[in-house]
VONUVO-193057 format. One record per atom (N, C-alpha, C): residue in three letters; y, z, x. Coordinates in steps of 0.001 Angstrom, whole numbers, padded with zeros to 6 digits, always signed. Each point is the difference from the previous one (the first is absolute). Layout:
ALAYZX ...
END
This chain:
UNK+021266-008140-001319 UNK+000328+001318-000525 UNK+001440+000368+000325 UNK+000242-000131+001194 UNK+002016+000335+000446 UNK+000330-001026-000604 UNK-000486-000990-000374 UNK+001259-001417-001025 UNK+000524+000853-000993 UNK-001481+000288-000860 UNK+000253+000406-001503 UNK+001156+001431+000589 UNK-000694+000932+000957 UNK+001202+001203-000180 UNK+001491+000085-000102 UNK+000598-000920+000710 UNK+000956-000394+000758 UNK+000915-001791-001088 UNK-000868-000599-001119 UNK-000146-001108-000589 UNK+001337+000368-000595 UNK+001402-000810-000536 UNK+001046+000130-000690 UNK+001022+000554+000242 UNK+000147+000133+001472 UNK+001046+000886+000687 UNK+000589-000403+001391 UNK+000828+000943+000489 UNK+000187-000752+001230 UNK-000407+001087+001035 UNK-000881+000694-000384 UNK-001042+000548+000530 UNK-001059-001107+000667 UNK-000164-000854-000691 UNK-001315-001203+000368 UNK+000315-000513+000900 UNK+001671-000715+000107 UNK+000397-000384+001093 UNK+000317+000390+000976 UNK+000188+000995+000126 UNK-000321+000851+001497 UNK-001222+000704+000585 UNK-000890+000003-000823 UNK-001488+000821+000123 UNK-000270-001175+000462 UNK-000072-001465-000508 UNK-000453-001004+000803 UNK+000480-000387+001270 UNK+001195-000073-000063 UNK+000638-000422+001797 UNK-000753+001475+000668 UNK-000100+001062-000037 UNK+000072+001354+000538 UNK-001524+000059+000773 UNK-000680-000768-000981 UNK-001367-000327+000189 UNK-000398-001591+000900 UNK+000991-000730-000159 UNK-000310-001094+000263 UNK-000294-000112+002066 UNK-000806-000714+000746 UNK-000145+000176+001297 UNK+000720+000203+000951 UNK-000002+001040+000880 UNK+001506-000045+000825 UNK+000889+000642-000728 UNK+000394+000214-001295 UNK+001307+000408-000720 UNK+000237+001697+000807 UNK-000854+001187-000590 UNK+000133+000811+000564 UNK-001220+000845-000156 UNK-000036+000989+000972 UNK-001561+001035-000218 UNK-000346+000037-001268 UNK-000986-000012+000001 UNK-001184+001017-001272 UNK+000631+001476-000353 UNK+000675+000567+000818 UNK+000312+001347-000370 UNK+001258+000087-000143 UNK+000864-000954+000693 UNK+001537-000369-000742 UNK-000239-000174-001491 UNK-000777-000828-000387 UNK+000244-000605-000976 UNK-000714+001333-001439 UNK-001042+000778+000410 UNK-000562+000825-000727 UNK+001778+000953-000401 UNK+000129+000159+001352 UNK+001557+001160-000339 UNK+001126-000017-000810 UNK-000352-001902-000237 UNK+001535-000437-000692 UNK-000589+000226-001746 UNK-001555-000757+000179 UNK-000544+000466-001407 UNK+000134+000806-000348 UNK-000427+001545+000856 UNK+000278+001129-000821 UNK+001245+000547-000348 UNK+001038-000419+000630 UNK+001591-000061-000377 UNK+000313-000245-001136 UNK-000745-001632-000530 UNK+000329-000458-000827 UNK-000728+000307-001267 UNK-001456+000871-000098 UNK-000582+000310-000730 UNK+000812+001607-000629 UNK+000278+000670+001248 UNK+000782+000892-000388 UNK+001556-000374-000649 UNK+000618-001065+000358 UNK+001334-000028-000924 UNK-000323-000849-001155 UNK-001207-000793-000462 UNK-000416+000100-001672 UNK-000423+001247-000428 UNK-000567+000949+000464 UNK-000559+001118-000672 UNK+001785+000585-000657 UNK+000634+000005+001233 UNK+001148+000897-000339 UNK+001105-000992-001412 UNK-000170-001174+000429 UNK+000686-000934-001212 UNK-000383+000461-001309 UNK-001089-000014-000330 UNK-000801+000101-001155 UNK+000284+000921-000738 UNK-000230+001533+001035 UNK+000560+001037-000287 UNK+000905+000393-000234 UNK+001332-000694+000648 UNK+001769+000315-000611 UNK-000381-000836-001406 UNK-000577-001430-000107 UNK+000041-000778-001217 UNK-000338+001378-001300 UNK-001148+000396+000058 UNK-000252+000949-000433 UNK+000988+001331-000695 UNK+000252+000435+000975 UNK+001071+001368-000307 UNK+001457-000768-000515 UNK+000527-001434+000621 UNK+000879-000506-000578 UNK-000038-000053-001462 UNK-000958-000789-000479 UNK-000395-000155-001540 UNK+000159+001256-000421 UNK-000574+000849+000436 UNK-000088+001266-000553 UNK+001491+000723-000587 UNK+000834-000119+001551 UNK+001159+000335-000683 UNK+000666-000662-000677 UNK-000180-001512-000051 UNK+000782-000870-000946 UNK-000049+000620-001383 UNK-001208-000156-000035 UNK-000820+000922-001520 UNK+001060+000998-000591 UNK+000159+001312+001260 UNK+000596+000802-000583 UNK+001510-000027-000573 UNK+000469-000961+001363 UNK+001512+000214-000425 UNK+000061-000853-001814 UNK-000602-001110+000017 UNK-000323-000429-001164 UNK+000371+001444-000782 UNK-000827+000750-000223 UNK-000208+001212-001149 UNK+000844+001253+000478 UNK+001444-000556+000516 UNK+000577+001189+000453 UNK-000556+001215+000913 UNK-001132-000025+000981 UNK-000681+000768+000886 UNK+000011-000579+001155 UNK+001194-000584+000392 UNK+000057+000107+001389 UNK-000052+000467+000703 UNK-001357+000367+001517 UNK-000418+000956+001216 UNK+000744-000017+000280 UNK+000459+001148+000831 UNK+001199+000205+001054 UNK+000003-001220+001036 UNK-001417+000045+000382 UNK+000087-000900+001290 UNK-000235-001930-000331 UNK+000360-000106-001281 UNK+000155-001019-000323 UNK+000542-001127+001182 UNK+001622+000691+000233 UNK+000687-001250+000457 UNK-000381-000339+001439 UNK-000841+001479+000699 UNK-000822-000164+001234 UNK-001173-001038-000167 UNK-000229+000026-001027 UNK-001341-000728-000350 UNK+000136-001692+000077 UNK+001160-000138-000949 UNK+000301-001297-000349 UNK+000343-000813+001714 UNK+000806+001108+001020 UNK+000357-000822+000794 UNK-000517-000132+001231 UNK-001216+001063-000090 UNK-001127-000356+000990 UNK-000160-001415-000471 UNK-001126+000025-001249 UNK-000591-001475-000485 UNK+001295-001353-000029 UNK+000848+000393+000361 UNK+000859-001358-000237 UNK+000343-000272+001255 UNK-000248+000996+000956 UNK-000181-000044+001961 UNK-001049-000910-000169 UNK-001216+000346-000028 UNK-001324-000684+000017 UNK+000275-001453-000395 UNK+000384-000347-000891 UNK+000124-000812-000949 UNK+000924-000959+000462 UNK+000907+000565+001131 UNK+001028-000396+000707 UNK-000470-000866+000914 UNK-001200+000674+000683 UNK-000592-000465+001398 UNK-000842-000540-000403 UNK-000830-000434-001152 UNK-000608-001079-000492 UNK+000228-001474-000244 UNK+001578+000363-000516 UNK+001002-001603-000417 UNK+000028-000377+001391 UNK+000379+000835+000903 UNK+000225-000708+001354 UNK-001285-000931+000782 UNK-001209+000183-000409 UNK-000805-000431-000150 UNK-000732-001250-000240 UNK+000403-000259-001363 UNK+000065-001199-000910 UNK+001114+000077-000710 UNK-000673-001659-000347 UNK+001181-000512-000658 UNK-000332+000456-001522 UNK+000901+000013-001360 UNK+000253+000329-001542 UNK-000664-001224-000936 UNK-001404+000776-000005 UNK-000010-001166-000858 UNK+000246-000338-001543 UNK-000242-001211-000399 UNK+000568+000052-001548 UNK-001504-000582-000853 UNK+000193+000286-001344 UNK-001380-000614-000903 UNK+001311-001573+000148 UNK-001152-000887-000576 UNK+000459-001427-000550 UNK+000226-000173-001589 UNK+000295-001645-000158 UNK+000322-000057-001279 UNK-001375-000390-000590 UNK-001093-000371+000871 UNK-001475+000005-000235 UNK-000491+001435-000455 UNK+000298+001534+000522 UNK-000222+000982-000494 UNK+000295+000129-001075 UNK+000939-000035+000037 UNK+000685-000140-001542 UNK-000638-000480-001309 UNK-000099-001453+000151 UNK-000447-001029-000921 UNK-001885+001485-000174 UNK-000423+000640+001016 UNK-001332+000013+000182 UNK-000032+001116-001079 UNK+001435+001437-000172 UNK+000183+000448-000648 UNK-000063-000211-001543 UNK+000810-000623-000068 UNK+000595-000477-001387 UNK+000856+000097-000447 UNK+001228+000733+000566 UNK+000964+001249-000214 UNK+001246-000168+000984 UNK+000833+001139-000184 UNK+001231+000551+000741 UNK+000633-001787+000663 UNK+000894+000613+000950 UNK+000796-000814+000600 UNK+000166-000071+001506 UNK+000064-000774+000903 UNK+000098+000373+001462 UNK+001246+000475-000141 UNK-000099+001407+000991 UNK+001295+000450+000706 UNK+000195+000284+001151 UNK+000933-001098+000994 UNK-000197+000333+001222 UNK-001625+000265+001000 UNK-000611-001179-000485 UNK-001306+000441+000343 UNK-001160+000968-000643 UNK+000736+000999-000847 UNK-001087+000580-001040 UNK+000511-000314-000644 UNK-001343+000873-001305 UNK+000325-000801-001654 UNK+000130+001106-000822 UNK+001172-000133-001082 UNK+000295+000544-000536 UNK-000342+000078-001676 UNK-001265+001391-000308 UNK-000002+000075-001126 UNK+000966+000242-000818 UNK+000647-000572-001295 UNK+001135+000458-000751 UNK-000768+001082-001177 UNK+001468+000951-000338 UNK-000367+001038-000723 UNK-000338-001166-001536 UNK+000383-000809-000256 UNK-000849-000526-001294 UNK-001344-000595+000074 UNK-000278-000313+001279 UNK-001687+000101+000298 UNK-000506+001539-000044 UNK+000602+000774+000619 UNK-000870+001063+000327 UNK+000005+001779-001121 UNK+001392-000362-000393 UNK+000372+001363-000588 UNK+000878-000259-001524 UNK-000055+001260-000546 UNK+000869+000014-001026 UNK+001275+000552+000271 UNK+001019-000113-000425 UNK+001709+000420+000260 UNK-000535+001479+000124 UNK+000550+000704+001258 UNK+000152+001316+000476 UNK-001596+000644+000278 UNK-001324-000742+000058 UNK-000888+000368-000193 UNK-000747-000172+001532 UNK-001111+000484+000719 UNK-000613-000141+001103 UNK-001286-000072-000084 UNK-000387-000190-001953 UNK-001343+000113-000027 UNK-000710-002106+000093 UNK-000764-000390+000916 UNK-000014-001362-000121 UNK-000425-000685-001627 UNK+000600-000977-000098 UNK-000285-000734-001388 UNK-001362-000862+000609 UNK-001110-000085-001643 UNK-001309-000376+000322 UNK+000043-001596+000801 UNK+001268-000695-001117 UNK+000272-001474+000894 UNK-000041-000047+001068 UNK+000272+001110+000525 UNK+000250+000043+002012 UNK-001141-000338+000951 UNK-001196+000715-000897 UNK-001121+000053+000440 UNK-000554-001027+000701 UNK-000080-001548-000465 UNK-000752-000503+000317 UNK+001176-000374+001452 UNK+000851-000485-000326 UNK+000673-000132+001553 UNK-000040+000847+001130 UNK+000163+001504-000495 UNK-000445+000843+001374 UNK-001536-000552+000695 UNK-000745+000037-001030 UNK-001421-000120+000396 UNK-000097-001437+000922 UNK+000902-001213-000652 UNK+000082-001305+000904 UNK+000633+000332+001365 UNK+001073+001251-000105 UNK+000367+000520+001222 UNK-000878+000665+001045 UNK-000660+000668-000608 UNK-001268+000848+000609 UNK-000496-000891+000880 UNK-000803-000543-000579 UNK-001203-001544+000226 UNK+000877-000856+001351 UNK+001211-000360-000493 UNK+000676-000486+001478 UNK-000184+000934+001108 UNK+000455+001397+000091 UNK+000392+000709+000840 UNK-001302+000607+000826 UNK-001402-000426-001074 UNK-000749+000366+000918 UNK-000704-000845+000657 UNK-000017-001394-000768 UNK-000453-001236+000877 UNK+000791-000995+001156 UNK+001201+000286-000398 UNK+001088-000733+000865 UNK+000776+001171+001315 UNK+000262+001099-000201 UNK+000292+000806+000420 UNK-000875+001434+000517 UNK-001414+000129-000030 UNK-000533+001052-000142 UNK+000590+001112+001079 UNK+000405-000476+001132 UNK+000290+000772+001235 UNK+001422+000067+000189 UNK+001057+000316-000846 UNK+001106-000044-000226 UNK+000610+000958-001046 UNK+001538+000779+000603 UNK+000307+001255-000741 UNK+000427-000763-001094 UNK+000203+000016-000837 UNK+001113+000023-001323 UNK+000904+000643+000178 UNK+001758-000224-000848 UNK+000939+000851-000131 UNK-000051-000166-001236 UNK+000652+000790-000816 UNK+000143+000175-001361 UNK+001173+001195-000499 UNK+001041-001154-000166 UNK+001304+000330-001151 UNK+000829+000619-000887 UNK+000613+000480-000355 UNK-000044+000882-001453 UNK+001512-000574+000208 UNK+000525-000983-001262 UNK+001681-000132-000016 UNK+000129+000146-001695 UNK+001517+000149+000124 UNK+000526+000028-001907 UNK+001309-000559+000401 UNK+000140-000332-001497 UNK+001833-000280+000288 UNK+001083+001321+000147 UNK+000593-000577-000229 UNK+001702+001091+000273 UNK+000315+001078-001091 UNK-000396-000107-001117 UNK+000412+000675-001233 UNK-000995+001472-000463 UNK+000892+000943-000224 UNK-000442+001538+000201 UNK-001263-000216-001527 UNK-000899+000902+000611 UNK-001328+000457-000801 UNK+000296+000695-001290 UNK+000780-000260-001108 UNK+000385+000522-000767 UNK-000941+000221-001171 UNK-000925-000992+000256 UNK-001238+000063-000831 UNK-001243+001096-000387 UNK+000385-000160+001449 UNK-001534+001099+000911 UNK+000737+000613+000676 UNK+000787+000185+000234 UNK+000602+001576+000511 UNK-000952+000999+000198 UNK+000121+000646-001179 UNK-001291+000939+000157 UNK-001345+000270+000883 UNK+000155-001636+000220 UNK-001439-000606+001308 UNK+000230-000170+000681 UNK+001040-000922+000271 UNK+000452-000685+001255 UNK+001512+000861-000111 UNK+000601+000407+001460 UNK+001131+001125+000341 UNK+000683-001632+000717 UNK-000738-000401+000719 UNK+000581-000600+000838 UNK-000802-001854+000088 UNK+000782-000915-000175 UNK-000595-001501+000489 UNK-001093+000028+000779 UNK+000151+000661+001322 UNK-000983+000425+001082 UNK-001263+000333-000606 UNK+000235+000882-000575 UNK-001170+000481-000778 UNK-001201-001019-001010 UNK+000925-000480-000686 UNK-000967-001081-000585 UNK-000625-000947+000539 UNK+001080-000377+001549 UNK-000382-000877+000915 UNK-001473-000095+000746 UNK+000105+001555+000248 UNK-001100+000402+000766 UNK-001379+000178-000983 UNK+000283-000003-001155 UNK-001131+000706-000765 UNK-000287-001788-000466 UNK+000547-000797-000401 UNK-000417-001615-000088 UNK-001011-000445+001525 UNK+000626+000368+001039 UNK-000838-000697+001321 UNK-001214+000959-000254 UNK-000176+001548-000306 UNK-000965+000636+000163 UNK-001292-000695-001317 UNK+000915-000106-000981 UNK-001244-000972-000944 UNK-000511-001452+000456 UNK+000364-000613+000679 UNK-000394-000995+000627 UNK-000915+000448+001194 UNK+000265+000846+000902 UNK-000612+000755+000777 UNK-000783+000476-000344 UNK-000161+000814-001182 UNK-001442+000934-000196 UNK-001029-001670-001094 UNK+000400-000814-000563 UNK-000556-001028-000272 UNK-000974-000527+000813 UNK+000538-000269+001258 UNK-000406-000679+001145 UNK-000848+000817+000743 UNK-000227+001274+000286 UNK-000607+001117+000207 UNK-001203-000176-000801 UNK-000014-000010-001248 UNK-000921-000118-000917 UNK-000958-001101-000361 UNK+000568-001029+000563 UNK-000846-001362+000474 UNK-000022-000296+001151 UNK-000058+000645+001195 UNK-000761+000395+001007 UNK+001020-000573+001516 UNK+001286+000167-000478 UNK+000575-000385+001434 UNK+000177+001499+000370 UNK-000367+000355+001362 UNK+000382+001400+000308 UNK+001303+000547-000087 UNK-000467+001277+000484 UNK+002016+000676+000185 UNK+000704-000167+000952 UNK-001308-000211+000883 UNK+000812-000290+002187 UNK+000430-000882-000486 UNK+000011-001186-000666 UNK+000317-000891+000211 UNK+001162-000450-000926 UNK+000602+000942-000611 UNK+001465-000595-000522 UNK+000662+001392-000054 UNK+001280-000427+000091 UNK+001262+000760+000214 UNK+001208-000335-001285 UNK+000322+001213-000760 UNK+000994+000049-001207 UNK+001168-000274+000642 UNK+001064-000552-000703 UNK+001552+000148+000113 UNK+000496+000142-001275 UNK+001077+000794+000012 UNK+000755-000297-000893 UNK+001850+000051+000171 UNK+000470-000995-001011 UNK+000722-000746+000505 UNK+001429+000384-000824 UNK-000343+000215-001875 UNK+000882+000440-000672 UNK+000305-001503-000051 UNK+001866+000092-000062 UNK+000622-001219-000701 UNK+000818-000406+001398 UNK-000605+000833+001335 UNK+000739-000336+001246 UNK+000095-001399+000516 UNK-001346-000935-000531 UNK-000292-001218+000951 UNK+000149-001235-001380 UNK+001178-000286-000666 UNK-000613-000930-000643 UNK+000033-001001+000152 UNK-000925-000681-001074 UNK-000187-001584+000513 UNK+001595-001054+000582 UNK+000537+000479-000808 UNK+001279-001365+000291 UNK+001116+001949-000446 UNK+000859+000067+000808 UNK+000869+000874+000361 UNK+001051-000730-001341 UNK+000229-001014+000226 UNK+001164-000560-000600 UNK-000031+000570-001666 UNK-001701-000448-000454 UNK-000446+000260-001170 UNK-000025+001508-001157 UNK+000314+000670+000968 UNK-001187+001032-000037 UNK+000482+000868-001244 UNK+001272-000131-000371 UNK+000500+000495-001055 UNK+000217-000382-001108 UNK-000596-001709+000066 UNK-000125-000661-001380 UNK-001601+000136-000298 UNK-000125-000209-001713 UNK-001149+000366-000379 UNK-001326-000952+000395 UNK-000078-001152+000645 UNK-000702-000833+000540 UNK-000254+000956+001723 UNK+001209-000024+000655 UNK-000469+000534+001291 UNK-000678+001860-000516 UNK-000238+000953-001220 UNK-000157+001040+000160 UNK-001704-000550-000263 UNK-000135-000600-000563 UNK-001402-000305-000736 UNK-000915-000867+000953 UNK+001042-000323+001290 UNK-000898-000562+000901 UNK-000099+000670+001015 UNK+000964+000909+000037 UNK-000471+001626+000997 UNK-000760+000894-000351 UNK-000764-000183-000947 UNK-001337+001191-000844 UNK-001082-000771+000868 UNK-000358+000405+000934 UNK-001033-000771+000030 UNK-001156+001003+001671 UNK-001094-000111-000023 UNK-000659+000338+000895 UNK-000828-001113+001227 UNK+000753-000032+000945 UNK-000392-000866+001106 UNK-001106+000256+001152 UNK-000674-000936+000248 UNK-001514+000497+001097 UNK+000399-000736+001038 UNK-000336+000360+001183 UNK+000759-000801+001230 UNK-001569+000152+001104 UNK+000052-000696+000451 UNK-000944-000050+000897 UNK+000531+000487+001476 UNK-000877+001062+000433 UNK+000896+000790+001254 UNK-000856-000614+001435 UNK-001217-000746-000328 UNK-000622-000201+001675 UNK-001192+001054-000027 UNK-000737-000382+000890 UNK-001314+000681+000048 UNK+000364+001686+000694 UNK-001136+000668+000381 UNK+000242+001525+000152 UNK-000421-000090+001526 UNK+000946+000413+000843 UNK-000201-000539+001037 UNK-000698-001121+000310 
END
């Protein structure tokens, strides 16, 4: 019963030494659990209100206490990396997908898989690859956060103006359709975290202003962040 609780984390590996003979009391070890039960409750919960405000600034309603928000959870998030090590999907995930491209360890859906020019609504083609995504993330990964992306290229919204004010904006509202996708075929909310990125991070810097590097900066990336405590 403590395997399964404790199973996919590095929670397991210390609940076991903690437990193991000689290591330390029965009631040491209850104290550190409830430490650690209490700083997933609290993870979950910034994950939570984070999304939340991602959401808003998305739709121009950014909380006041947004940037308090963001940098609690990126404290947390801080003292987690220190933790473990970053992990990455493979080129076996990949192949398992059907889809996108490795980047830096995650994979990157492109906006001609996923979207139409200036649009955040997903194209039906997308479908079956998210769903091959799904299916990985809950058999290969079940006990593990997700990150999830939102990038565009460099060139002003002249299209969609009217919709999109700002790159950011579309950025965030692309990761949130991938996000509420994934929501909807049953990966929770604790368990992934939005970014968005705009035209700040692109693939090849050098590129980024010819029409090959803009069309390979449209794109929405999933990164694998490590289990929850």
């Amino acid at each position: 019963m403590l395997h399964r609780l404790v199973r996919g984390s590095w929670i397991g590996s210390l609940a076991m030494c903690l437990l193991a003979v000689g290591c330390v009391p029965y009631q040491t070890y209850k104290v550190v659990k409830e430490q650690l039960d209490q700083a997933r409750d609290m993870n979950a919960d910034l994950t939570k209100k984070y999304n939340t405000a991602m959401l808003k600034l998305g739709k121009g309603e950014a909380p006041g206490d947004y940037q308090a928000m963001k940098a609690e959870l990126e404290r947390v998030r801080g003292e987690l990396e220190k933790k473990r090590p970053s992990p990455e999907f493979t080129p076996a995930d990949r192949e398992k997908i059907g889809g996108g491209e490795l980047e830096e360890g995650g994979i990157a859906l492109g906006e001609a898989l996923l979207f139409d020019e200036g649009s955040d609504r997903l194209k039906r083609d997308a479908f079956p690859v998210l769903d091959r995504f799904v299916s990985l993330l809950k058999t290969e990964y079940p006990d593990e956060v997700i990150v999830i992306e939102g990038h565009t290229d460099n060139q002003p919204l002249d299209k969609t103006k009217e919709r999109w004010k700002w790159n950011m904006m579309l950025a965030q509202a692309r990761a949130n359709a991938v996000f509420v996708y994934f929501t909807d075929h049953g990966i929770s909310e604790s368990k992934m975290v939005m970014r968005a990125y705009s035209f700040n991070k692109p693939v090849d810097p050098a590129q980024a202003n010819s029409k090959e590097g803009r069309q390979q900066n449209r794109r929405v990336v999933v990164r694998r962040a490590g289990a929850v405590f």
